[in-house]
C-alpha positions, -999 to 999 in steps of 0.1 A, spaced: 16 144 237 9 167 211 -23 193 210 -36 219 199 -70 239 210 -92 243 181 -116 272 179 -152 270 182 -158 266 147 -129 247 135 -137 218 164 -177 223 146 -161 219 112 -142 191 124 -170 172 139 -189 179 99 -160 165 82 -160 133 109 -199 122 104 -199 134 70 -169 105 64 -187 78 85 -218 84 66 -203 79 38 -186 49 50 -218 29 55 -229 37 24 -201 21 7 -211 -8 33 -182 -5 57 -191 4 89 -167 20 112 -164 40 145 -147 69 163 -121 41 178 -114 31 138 -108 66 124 -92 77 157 -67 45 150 -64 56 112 -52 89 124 -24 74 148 -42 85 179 -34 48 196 2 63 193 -5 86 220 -23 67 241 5 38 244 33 60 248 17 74 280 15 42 293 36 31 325 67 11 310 63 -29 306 26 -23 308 8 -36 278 -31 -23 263 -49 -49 245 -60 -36 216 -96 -39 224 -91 -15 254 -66 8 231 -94 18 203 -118 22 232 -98 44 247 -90 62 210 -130 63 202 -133 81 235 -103 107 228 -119 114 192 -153 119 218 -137 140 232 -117 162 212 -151 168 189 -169 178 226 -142 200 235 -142 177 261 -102 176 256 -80 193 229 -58 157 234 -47 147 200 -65 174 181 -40 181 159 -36 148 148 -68 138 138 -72 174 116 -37 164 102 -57 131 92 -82 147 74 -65 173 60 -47 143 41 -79 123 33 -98 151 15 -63 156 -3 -64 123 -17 -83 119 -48 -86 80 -40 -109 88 -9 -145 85 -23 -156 103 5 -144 136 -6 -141 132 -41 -172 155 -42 -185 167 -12 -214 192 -7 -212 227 -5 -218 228 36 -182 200 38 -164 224 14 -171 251 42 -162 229 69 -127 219 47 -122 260 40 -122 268 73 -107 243 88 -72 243 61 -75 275 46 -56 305 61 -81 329 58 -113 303 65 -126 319 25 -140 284 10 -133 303 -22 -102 293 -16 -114 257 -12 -102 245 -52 -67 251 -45 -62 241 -14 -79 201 -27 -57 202 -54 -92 204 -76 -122 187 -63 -130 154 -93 -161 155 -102 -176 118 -100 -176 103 -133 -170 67 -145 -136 76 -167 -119 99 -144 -89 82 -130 -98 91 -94 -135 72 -96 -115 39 -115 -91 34 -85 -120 47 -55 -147 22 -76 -119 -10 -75 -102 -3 -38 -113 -23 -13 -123 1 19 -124 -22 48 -102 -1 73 -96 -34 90 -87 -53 59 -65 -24 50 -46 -23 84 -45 -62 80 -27 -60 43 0 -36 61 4 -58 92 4 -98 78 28 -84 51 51 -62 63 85 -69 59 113 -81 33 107 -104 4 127 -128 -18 118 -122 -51 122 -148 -78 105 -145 -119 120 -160 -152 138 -136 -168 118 -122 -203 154 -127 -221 150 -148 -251 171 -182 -256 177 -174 -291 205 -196 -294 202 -231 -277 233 -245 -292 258 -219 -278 267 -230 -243 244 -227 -214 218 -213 -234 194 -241 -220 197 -230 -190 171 -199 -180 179 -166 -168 163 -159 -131 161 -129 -117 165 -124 -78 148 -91 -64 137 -78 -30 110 -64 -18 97 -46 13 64 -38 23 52 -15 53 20 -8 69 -3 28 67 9 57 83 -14 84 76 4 109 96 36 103 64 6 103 41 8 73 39 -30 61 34 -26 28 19 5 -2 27 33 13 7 61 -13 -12 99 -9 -25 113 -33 -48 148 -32 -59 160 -51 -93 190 -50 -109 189 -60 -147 216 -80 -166 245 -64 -169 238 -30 -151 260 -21 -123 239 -7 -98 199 -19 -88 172 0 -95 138 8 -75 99 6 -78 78 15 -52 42 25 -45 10 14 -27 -3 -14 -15 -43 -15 -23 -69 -42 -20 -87 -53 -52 -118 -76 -58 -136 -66 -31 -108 -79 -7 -97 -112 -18 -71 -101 -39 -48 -74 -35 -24 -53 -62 10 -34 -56 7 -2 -80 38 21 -86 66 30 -109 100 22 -120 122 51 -108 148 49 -135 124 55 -168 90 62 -149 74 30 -160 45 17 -142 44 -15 -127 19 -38 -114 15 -69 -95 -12 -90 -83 -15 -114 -56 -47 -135 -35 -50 -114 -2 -50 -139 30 -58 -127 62 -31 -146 85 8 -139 87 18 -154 54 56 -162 43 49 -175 8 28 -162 -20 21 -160 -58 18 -130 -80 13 -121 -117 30 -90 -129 32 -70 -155 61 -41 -159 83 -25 -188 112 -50 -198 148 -32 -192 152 -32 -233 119 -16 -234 91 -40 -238 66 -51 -220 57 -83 -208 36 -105 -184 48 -128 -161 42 -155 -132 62 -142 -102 70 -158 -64 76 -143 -28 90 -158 0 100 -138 28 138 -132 32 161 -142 60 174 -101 56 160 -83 79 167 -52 59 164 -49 26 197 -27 18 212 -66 31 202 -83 0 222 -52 -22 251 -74 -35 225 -102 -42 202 -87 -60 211 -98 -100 202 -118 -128 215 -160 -126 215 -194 -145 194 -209 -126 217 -233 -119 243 -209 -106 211 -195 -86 206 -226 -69 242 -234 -59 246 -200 -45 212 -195 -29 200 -229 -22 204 -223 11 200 -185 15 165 -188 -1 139 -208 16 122 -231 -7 141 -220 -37 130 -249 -55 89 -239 -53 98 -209 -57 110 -215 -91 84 -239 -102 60 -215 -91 73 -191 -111 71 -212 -145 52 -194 -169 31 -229 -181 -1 -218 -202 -25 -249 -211 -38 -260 -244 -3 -249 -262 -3 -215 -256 -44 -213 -264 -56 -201 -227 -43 -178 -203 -18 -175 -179 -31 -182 -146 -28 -168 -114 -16 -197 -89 
């Protein structure tokens, strides 16, 4: 197990930083306790691997046992995972996402200074947050902390029910300029992958983070997206945010958030076309029979979709919803909008 002994004052500014957050996380109307954040931080690691082999916690007992270790740690009770829950925060008052310490009073800037800086000056505290946003309602940091969903249980849920790799199938945006040359009835598909994984605030990882890997017509070698994993609409929906490597383009999907182990789900995204434009488009996940998602490399391309389905039929589950799914229909001929689901 990892520890370290805090001083007097840095266990005091510690304990600040800790009510100060779950104060501020009732206000937002999620309630939480010292299990949750001890959990957030990665204490429940420590706690199972000192467990006697082929002996499992329940995880009732294992965040009753983390609340009490965060008990402790701020009543120098025991220095037992100390370092891991100020490695936590450290991260939290660096991300300008967390509302919490977007702008915190002057007494939490002390607490922050002496905790991270290396001479405890909270002059120092500016660069050491990388700035401290001031709260207003076009800053970029207050758009995404206003629209994220907070839930630490939701949150962890999102990782956990989705975690894994993904069959990706969308219509190509490729125009069928041409419907009298051969084959040009029949649509380009494209077949990605994608992989999602679960928090890990100790890789600063605050949020479920995604990789997607594409390949587009006619380029030898795929390309990747990745980014977070955030919930949206107060929790019923839920958005992957990040960028395409290759050209820094953003991308963005958007999916209905369910709280049981799904294998199948609908998206609309919206991402920089390989020619350059951008474009909108219906988009379907169904999780892969890979277990990795380098496995689906010499896959991932762009088909007919009737070479598609004579190659992958079988590979894909459900290819057939998954491609009707994925049909871009819009009602009153065009004169509406395209729909999620």
């Amino acid at each position: 197990m990892q520890s370290q002994k805090l001083s007097d004052f840095q266990r005091f500014a510690l304990s600040s930083l800790v009510h100060y957050d779950l104060m501020m996380r009732e206000r937002e109307g999620n309630r939480v306790t010292y299990g949750d954040l001890g959990m957030g931080a990665g204490l429940g690691k420590l706690i199972s691997a000192g467990q006697t082999e082929g002996k499992k916690i329940s995880d009732a007992s294992l965040k009753s046992k983390v609340g009490t270790m965060v008990g402790n740690i701020l009543s120098k009770a025991s220095p037992t995972g100390a370092l891991e829950l100020k490695r936590y925060y450290k991260s939290l008052v660096q991300d300008e996402n967390d509302k919490s310490f977007q702008n915190p009073p002057p007494h939490i800037k002390t607490a922050i200074a002496m905790l991270y800086s290396k001479t405890g000056d909270v002059r120092q505290d500016d660069a050491l947050l990388q700035e401290v946003h001031q709260t207003n309602e076009y800053a970029l940091s207050n758009v995404f902390s206003m629209i994220r969903h907070k839930d630490p249980k939701d949150r962890e849920l999102l990782g956990k029910n989705y975690e894994g790799v993904w069959d990706v199938i969308r219509y190509s945006a490729h125009q069928l300029v041409t419907p009298d040359r051969p084959h040009e009835d029949d649509p380009w598909v494209i077949r990605a992958a994608l992989e999602i994984g679960p928090r890990d605030p100790e890789q600063g990882r605050m949020e479920p983070w995604f990789a997607i890997h594409y390949r587009p017509r006619g380029a030898r070698s795929f390309r990747r997206s990745t980014g977070s994993a955030i919930l949206i609409n107060k929790g019923h929906h839920f958005s992957l945010i990040g960028r395409e490597h290759d050209v820094n383009a953003p991308i963005y999907i958007v999916a209905e958030f369910v709280e049981t182990r799904e294998d199948y789900f609908q998206g609309l995204v919206i991402r920089r076309h390989s020619k350059g434009r951008l474009f909108a488009s219906r988009v379907t996940f169904v999780r892969s029979k890979a277990t990795k998602i380098g496995d689906l490399t010499d896959k991932i391309n762009v088909y007919r979709e009737t070479e598609l389905k004579e190659r992958f039929s079988a590979d894909i589950t459900d290819l057939d919803k998954c491609l009707n799914d994925a049909v871009n229909t819009i009602a009153n001929d065009g004169k509406s909008v395209l729909l999620l689901g």
